[in-house]
C-alpha positions in Angstrom: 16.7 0.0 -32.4 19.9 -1.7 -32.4 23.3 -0.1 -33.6 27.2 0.0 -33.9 29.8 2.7 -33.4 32.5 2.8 -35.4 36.0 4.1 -33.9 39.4 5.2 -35.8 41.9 2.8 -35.7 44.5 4.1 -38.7 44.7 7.0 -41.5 45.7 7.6 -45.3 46.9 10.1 -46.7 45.5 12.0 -49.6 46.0 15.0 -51.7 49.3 16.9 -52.5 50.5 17.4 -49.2 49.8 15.9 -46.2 50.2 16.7 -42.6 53.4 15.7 -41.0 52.5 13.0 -37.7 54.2 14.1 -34.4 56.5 11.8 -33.2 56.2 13.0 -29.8 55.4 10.3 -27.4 52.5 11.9 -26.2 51.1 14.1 -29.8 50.7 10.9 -31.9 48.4 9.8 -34.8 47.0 7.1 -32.2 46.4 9.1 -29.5 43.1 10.0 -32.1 41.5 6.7 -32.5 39.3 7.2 -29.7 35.2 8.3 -30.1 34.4 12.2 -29.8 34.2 12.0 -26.1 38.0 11.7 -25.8 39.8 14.7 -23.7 42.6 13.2 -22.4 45.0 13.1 -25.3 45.3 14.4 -28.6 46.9 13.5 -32.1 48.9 16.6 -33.3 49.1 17.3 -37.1 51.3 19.9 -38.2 50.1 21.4 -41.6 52.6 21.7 -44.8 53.3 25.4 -45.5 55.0 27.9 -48.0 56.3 31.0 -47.9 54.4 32.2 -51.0 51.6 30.6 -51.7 48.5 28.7 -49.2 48.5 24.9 -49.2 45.8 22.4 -48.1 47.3 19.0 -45.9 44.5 16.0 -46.7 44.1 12.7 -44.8 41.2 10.1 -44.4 40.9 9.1 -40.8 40.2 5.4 -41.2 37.6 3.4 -38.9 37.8 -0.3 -37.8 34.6 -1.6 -39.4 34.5 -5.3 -38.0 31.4 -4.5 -36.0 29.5 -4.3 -39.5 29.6 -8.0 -39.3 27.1 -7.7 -36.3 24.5 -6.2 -38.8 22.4 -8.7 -41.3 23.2 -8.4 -44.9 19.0 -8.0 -44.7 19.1 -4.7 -42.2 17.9 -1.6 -43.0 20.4 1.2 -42.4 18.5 3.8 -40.1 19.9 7.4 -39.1 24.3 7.5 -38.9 24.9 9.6 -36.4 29.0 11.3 -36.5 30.8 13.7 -34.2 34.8 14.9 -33.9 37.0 16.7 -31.4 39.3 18.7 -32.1 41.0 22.2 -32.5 43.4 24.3 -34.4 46.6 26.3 -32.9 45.1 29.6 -34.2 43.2 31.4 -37.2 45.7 33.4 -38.7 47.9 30.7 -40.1 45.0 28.1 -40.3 43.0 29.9 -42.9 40.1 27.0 -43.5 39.4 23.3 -42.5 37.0 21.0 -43.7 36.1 17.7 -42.0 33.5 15.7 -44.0 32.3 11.8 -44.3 33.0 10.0 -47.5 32.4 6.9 -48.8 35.7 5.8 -50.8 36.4 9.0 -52.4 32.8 10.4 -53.0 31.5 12.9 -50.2 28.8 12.4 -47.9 26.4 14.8 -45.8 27.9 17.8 -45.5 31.2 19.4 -43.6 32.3 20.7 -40.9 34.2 23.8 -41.8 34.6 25.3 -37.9 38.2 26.2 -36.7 38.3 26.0 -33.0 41.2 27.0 -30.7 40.3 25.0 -27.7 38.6 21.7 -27.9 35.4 21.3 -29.2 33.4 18.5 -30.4 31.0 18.3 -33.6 28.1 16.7 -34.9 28.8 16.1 -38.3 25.9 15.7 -41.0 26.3 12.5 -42.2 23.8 11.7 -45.0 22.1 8.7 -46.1 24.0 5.7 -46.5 23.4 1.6 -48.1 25.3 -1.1 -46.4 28.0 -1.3 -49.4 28.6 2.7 -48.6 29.3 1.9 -45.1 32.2 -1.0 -45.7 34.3 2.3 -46.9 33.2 4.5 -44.6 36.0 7.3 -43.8 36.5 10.9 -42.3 38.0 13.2 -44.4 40.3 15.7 -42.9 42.0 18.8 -44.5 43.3 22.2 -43.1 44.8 25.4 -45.1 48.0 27.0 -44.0 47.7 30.9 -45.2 51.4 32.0 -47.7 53.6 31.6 -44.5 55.9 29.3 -43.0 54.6 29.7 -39.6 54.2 26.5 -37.7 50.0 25.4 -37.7 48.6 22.1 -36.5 45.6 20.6 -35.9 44.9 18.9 -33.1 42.7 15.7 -33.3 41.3 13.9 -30.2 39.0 11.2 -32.2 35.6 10.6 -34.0 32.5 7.7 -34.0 30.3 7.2 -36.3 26.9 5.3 -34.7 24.5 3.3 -37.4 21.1 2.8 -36.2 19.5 -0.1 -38.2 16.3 -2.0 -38.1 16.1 -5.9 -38.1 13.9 -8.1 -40.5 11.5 -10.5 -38.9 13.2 -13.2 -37.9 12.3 -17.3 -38.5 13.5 -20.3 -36.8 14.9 -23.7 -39.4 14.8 -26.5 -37.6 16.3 -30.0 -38.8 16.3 -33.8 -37.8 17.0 -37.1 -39.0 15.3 -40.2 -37.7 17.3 -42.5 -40.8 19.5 -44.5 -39.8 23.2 -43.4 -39.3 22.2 -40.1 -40.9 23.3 -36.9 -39.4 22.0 -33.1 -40.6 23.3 -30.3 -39.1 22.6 -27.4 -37.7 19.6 -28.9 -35.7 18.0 -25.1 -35.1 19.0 -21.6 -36.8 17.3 -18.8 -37.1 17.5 -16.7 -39.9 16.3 -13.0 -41.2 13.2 -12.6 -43.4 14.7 -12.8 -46.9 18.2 -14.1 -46.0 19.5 -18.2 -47.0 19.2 -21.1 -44.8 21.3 -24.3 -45.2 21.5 -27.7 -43.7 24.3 -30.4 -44.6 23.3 -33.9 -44.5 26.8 -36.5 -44.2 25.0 -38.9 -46.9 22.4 -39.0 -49.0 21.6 -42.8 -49.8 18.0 -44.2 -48.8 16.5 -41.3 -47.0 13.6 -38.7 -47.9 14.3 -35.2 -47.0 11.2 -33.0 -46.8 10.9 -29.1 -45.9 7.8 -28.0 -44.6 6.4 -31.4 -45.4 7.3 -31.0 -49.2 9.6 -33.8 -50.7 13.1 -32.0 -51.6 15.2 -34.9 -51.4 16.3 -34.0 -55.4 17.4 -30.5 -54.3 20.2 -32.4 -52.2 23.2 -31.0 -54.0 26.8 -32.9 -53.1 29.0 -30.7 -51.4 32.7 -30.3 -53.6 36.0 -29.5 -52.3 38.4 -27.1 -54.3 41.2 -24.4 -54.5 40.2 -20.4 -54.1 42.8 -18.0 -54.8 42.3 -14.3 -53.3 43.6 -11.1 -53.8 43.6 -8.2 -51.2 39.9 -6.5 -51.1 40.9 -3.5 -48.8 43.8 -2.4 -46.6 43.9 -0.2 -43.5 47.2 1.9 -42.8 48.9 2.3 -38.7 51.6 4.7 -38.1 53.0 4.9 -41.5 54.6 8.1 -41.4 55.3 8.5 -45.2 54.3 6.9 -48.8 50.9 5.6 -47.4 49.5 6.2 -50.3 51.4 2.7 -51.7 49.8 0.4 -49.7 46.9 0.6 -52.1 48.9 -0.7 -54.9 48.6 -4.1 -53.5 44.7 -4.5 -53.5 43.5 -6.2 -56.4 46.6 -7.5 -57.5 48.3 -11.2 -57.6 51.9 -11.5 -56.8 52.1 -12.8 -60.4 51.0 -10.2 -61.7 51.3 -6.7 -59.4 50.4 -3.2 -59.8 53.8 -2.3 -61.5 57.4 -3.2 -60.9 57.3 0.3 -58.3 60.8 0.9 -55.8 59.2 3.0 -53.9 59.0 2.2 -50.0 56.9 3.5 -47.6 57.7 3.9 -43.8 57.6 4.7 -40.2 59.3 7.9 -38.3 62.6 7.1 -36.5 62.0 5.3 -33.5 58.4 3.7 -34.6 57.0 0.9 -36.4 53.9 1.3 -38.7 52.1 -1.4 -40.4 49.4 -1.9 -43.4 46.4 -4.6 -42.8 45.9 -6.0 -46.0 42.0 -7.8 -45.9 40.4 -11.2 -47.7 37.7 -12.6 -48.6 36.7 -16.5 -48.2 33.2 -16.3 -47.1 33.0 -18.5 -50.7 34.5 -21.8 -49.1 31.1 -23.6 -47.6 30.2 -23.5 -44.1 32.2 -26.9 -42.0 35.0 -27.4 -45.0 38.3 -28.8 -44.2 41.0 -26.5 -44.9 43.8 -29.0 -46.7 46.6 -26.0 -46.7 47.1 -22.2 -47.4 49.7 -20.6 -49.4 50.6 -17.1 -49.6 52.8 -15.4 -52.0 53.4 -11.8 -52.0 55.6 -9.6 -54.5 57.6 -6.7 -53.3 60.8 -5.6 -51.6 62.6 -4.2 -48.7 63.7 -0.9 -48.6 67.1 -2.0 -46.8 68.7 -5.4 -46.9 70.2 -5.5 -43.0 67.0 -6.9 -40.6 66.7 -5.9 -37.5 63.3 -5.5 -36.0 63.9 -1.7 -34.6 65.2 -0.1 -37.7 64.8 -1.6 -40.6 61.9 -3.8 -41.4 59.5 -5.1 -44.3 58.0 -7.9 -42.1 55.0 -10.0 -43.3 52.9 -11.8 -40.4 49.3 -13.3 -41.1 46.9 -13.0 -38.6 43.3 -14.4 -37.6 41.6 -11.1 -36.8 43.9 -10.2 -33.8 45.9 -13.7 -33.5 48.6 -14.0 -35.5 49.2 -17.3 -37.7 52.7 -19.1 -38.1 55.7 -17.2 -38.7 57.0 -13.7 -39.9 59.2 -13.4 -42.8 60.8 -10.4 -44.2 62.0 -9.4 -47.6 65.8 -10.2 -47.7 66.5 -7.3 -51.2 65.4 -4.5 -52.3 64.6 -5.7 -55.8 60.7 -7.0 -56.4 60.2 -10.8 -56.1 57.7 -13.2 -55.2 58.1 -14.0 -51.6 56.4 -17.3 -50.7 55.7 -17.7 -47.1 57.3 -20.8 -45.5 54.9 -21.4 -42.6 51.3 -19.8 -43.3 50.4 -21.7 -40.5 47.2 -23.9 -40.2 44.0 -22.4 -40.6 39.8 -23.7 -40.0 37.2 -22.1 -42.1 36.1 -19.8 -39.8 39.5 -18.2 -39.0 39.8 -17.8 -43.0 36.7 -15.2 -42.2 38.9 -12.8 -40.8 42.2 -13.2 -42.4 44.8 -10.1 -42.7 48.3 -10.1 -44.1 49.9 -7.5 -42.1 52.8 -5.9 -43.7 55.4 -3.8 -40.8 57.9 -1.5 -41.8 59.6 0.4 -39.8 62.1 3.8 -40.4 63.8 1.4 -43.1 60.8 0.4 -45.1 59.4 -1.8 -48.4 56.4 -2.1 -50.2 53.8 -4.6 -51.4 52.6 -4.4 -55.1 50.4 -8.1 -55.1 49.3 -10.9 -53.1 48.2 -14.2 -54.1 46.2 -15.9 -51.0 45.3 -19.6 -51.8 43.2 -22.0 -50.3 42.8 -25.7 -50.9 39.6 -27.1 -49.0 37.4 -30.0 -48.9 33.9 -30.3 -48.6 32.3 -33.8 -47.6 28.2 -34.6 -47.6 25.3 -32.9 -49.0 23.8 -29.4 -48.9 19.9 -28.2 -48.8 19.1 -24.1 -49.2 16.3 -22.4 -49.1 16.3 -19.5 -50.5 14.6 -15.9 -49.5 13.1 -17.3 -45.8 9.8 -15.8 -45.7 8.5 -18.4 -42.9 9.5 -20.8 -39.9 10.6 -24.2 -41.8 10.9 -27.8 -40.4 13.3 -30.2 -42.2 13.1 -34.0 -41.5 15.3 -36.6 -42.8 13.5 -40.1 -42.7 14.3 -43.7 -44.1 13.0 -44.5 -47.5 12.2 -47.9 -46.5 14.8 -49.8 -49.3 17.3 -50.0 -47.0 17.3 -51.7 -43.4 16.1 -49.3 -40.8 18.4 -50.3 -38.0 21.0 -48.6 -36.8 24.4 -50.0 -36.6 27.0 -49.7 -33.6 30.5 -50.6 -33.0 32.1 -51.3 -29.8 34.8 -48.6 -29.2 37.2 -49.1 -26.2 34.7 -50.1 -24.6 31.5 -48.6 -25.5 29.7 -48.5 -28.1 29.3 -45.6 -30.7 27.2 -45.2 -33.9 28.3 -46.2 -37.0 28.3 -42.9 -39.1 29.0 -44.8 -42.5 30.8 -48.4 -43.6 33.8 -48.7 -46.2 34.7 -51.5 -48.2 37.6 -52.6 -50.0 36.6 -52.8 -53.8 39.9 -53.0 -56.2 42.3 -52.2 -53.2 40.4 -49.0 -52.4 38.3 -48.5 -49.6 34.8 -47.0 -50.7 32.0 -46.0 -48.8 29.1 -48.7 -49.1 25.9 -47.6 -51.0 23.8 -50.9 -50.0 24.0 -52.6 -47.1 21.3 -55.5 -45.9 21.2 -57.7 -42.9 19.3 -60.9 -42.4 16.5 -60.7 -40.7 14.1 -63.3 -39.7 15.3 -65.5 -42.7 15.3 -62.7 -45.1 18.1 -60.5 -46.4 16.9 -56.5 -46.2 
């Protein structure tokens, strides 16, 4: 049975208090985002306290969930299997801890309540779980400090989360075109048991398109360009050392029109950066589009108005999963405005699947309160789907016998290449010919 593990890779906090993060070289939040088996460093969390009366520190561990794109939208989820290391300083001052899956904010499976004073790592129950669940999969974490000032931490070495799943049958879509100067694309795929298949064709004049020997040349539907505008779906928090919480405020929301007009600032300790991933979504824009540019326009502030990239920073950077695209710019006040970036760099489809504003602040902060993501693209040819695959298909393009069935070349420094389409000038425009005969033994075809 195939399966991914999920890993830690940042935290939010939660609750009325929240553990303080070392910022001991050697105790930090990071050193946690390892799996279970991890015994060479730990992440030390010290636990807020009061002299007269208990209080409970809460935090989500957060885990990098890009290896859910390995499993099929079509999958069904199997067993989750989750364990944790860690250990408290001692019993007397840490009265109770609870470490517990959720999904969001709802609880799942059950907790682990133990309080170790040596490391120790857990199973943890983790429930039953849908795909949707699992794209906001999180480890809650809290731990009660007894009516006493008394220093208490909880030490944290890491935690994984496997999903088992099972694979539909899979069928194979093949596609060819014998017409003249017609091209479909992708020649083979091979797609899951209820799951969409799609072919693009660069034209669409003269030809019969059948699937499985069935005409479906009318399903041929033209293929449009267009603008997509996206908001932040999720975010994921690194190192921020205080007002985490505010990096949520951003999700959902346009730079036009924010969560609220907030001065707040979250930031880093002394010494550190931190950084919050903000994540979007243009699986929308159809497969091989042209990406004809990308704005970005995000309303907030800085927390200081003197740059520097040690101390103070509120630094936007946009990034293709882990490369960064063109250049950082920082907020320049510490009043909200809309902050358009000036080089967004240039972007392909496929990079736009795995597009993140970062946003880095550092002991001098800012915060983000909208984003406005937009995408102008364009979409040439034609497009065939089939729908719920439940069998092997084979598409073939052929001529429909009212054109000529020749192909046409050109001679190309040299060589000669196949004519993929010919233009004419019709009213000082060039325009893409829809009839074109050649004479042939006497007679125009």
């Amino acid at each position: 049975m195939p399966s991914v593990t999920l890993i830690p890779n940042s935290y939010t906090n939660t609750g009325s208090y929240n553990f303080t993060l070392s910022t001991n070289t050697s105790r930090q939040i990071s050193n946690a985002y390892h799996n279970a088996d991890n015994t060479s460093s730990s992440a030390r969390l010290t636990l807020a306290s009061n002299r007269s009366a208990t209080r409970t520190s809460e935090m989500y561990l957060e885990f990098d969930k890009s290896v859910l794109d390995n499993i099929p939208a079509s999958a069904t989820i199997g067993t989750i299997t989750a364990n944790v290391r860690y250990y408290v300083s001692n019993t007397t001052y840490v009265t109770a801890v609870s470490l517990q899956l959720y999904a969001n904010t709802t609880a799942k499976g059950s907790a682990r309540t133990d309080r170790p004073t040596s490391s120790t790592k857990y199973s943890i129950t983790s429930g039953t779980w849908t795909y949707s669940e699992l794209e906001n999969i999180r480890l809650y974490i809290s731990a009660t400090h007894n009516a006493s000032t008394s220093s208490a931490y909880l030490y944290l070495y890491g935690a994984d989360v496997t999903i088992n799943y099972t694979l539909p049958a899979a069928y194979n879509v093949t596609a060819s075109s014998s017409a003249p100067g017609v091209t479909i694309e992708p020649a083979s795929q091979s797609v899951y048991q209820g799951e969409s298949a799609t072919v693009i064709l660069n034209k669409n004049q003269n030809i019969i398109v059948t699937d499985n020997n069935v005409d479906v040349t009318s399903q041929l539907v033209q293929r449009q360009g267009g603008t997509i505008s996206q908001t932040a779906e999720s975010q994921t928090n690194t190192g921020i050392s205080s007002g985490a919480s505010y990096a949520s405020y951003a999700v959902g929301h346009t730079a036009e029109s924010p969560y609220s007009t907030s001065t707040s600032n979250m930031y880093a300790s002394s010494g550190s950066t931190g950084h919050v991933d903000y994540v979007f979504d243009f699986s929308s824009i159809p497969e091989g589009a042209t990406i004809q540019s990308v704005t970005v326009k995000a309303y907030g502030h800085a927390e200081s108005t003197t740059y520097t990239s040690g101390s103070r920073m509120a630094e936007i950077q946009l990034y293709s999963g882990s490369s960064t695209k063109g250049d950082a710019q920082h907020y320049t006040s510490t009043s909200n405005s809309i902050m358009t970036l000036s080089d967004p760099g240039t972007w392909t489809r496929d990079e736009l699947q795995d597009a993140v504003l970062r946003f880095t602040v550092a002991n001098y902060g800012g915060l983000i309160l909208g984003i406005t993501w937009t995408v102008v693209y364009e979409a040439s040819g034609y497009i065939y789907t089939i729908s719920n695959v439940q069998a092997a298909h084979t598409i073939l393009v052929t001529s429909d016998g009212s054109g000529p069935d020749y192909t046409m070349y050109v001679k190309n420094n040299g060589s000669w290449s196949q004519v993929q389409a010919v233009y004419v000038k019709q009213n000082g425009s060039w325009v893409e010919a829809s009839d074109i005969k050649v004479k042939d033994g006497g007679t125009w075809k």
